[in-house]
VEXDREN-2710 file (C-alpha; in Angstrom, 1 decimal):
% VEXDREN-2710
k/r/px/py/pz
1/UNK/5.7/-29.8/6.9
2/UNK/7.6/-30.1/4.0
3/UNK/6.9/-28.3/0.9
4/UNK/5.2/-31.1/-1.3
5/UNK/2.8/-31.2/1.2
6/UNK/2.6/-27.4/0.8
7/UNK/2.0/-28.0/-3.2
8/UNK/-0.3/-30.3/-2.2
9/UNK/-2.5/-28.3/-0.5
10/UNK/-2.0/-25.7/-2.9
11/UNK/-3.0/-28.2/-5.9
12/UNK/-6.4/-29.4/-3.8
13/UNK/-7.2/-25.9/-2.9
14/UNK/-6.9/-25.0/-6.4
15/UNK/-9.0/-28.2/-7.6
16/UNK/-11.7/-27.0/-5.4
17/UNK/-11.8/-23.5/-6.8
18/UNK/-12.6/-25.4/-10.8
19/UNK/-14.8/-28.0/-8.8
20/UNK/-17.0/-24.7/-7.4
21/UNK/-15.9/-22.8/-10.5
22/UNK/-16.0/-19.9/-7.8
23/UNK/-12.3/-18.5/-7.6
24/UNK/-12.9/-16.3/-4.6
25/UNK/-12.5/-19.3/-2.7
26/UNK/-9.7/-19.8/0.2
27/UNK/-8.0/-16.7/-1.0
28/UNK/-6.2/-16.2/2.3
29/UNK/-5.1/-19.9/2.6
30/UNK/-3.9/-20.1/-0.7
31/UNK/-1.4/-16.7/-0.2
32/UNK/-0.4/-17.6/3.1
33/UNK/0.5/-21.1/1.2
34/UNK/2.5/-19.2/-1.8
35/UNK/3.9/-17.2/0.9
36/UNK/5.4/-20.0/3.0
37/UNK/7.1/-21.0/-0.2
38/UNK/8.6/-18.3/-1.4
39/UNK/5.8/-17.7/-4.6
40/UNK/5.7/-14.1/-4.0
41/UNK/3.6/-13.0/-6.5
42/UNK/1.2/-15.9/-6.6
43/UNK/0.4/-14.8/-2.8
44/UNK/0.2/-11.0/-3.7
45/UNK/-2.1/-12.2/-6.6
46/UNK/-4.4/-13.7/-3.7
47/UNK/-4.4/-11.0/-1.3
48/UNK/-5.5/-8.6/-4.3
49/UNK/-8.2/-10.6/-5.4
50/UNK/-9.1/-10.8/-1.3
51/UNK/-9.0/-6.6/-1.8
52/UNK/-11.2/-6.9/-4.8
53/UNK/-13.9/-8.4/-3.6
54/UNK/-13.6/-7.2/-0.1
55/UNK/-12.4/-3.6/0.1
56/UNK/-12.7/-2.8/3.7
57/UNK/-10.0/-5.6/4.4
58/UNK/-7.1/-3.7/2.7
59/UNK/-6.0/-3.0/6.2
60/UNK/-5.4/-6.9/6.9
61/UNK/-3.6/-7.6/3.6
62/UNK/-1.4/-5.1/4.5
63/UNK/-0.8/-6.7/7.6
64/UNK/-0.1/-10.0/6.0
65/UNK/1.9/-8.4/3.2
66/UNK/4.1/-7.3/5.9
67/UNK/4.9/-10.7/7.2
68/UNK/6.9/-11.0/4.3
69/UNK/7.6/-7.8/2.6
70/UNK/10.6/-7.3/4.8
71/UNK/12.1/-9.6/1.9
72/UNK/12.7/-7.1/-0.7
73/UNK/12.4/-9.3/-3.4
74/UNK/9.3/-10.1/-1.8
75/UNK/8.2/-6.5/-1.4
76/UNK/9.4/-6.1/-5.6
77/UNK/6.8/-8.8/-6.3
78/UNK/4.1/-7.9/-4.6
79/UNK/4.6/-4.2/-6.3
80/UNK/4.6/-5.9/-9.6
81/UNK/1.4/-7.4/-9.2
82/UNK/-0.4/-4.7/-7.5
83/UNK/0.9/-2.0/-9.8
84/UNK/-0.8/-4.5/-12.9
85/UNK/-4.1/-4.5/-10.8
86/UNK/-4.2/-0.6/-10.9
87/UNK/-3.3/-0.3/-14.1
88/UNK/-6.3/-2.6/-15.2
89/UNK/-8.6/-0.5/-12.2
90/UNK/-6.9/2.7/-12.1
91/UNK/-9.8/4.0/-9.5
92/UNK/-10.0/1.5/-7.6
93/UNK/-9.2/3.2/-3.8
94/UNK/-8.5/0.3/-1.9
95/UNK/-6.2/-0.7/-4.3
96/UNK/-4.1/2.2/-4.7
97/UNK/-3.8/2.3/-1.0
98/UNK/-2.7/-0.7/-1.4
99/UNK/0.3/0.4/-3.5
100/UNK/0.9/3.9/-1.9
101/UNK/1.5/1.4/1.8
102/UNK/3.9/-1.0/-0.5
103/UNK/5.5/2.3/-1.5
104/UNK/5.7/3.3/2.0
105/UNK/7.1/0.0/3.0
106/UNK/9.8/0.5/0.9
107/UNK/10.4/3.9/1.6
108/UNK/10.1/4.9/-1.7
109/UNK/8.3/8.1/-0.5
110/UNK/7.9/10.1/-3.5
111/UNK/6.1/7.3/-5.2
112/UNK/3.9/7.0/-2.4
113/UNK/3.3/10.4/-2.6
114/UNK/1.8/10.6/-5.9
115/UNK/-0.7/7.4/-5.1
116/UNK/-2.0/9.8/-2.4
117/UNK/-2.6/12.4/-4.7
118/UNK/-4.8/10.4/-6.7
119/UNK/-6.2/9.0/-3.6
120/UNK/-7.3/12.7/-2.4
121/UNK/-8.6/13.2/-5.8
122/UNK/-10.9/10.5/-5.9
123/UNK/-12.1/10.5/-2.2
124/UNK/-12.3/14.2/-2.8
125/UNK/-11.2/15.2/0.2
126/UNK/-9.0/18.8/-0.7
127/UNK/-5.5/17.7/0.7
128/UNK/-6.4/15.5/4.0
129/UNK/-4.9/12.4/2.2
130/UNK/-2.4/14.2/1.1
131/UNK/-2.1/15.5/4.7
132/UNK/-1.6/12.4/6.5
133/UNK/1.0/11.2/3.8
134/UNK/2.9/14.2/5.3
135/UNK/2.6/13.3/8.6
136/UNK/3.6/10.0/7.9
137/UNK/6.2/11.0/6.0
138/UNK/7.5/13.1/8.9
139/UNK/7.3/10.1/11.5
140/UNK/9.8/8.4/9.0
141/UNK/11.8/11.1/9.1
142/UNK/11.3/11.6/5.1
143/UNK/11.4/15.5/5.6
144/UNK/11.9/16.3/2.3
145/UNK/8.7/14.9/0.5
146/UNK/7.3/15.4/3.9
147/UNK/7.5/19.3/3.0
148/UNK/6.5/18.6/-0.4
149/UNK/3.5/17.3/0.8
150/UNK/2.7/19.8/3.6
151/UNK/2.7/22.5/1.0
152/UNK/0.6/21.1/-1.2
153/UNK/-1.9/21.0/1.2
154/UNK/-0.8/25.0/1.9
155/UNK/-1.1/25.8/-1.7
156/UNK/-4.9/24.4/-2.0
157/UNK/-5.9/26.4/1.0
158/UNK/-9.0/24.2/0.9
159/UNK/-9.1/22.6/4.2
160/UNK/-9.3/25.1/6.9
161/UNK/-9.5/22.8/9.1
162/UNK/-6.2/21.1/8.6
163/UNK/-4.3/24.5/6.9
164/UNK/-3.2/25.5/11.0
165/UNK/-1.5/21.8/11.1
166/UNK/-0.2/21.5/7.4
167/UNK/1.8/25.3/8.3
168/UNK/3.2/23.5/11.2
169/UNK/3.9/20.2/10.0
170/UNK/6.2/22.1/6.7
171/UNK/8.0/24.3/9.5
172/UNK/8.9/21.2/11.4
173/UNK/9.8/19.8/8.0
174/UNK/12.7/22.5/6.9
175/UNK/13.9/22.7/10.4
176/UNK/14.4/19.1/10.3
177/UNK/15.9/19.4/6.7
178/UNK/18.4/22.4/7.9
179/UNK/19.3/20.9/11.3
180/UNK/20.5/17.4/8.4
181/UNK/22.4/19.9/6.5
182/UNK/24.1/21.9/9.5
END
């Protein structure tokens, strides 16, 4: 298929949308469209209006996102568009999970970080998000902001539940970080 008849579809898709003036429509042909051609950002702007009005599939855009996120231009413009949409929604959780998994993506771990935070402190959830950033963090072998996270959690003391694995996850983070530095 070449990529008029891409454009094509794209332009009929789009007709449809004014036709039904309903623009949730085809929201996961029309990114997997502007995806196959390289539109980045028009694609992102479909999977975040697919996030919108459908929170619980944030898990599958992510999946999609990835098909072409390996692209870092590609990753850069889905960032764009996804930082605008929590600027506009700021507490908007599926969003900002969203961009703290883009952040992750790109290993840009400290920024990543900080969308967990706010994460925690919407969900309310005293340093479990927070926790699991850690331990992801960890797994990527990200042992400094790994650390920084586990002693976060440390320093609330909230969860007692996770306070046992949070001690263990920021000894296994310096001993990583001093066996790196020799």
């Amino acid at each position: 298929i070449d990529h008029r008849e891409y454009e094509r579809a794209i332009q009929i898709y789009l007709e449809c949308r004014e036709a039904t003036k309903n623009q949730l429509l085809f929201l996961e042909e029309l990114a997997s469209l502007y995806g196959a051609l390289h539109q980045y950002e028009s694609a992102a702007s479909e999977y975040v209006k697919l996030v919108r009005s459908n929170p619980q599939q944030v898990t599958y855009v992510e999946a999609r996102l990835l098909s072409f996120t390996g692209r870092e231009e590609a990753r850069r413009a889905a960032l764009v568009v996804v930082q605008k949409e929590v600027k506009q929604t700021p507490e908007q959780i599926p969003i900002l999970s969203l961009l703290a998994w883009l952040y992750m993506d790109g290993k840009e771990f400290d920024e990543a970080l900080e969308q967990y935070r706010i994460i925690d402190r919407l969900t309310k959830v005293n340093g479990q998000e927070i926790f699991q950033f850690g331990q992801r963090a960890a797994q990527e072998r990200a042992y400094t902001v790994s650390a920084k996270a586990f002693r976060e959690v440390i320093e609330k003391n909230t969860r007692q539940d996770i306070l046992p694995l949070a001690r263990l996850g920021y000894a296994r983070a310096l001993e990583e970080l001093s066996a790196e530095t020799g």
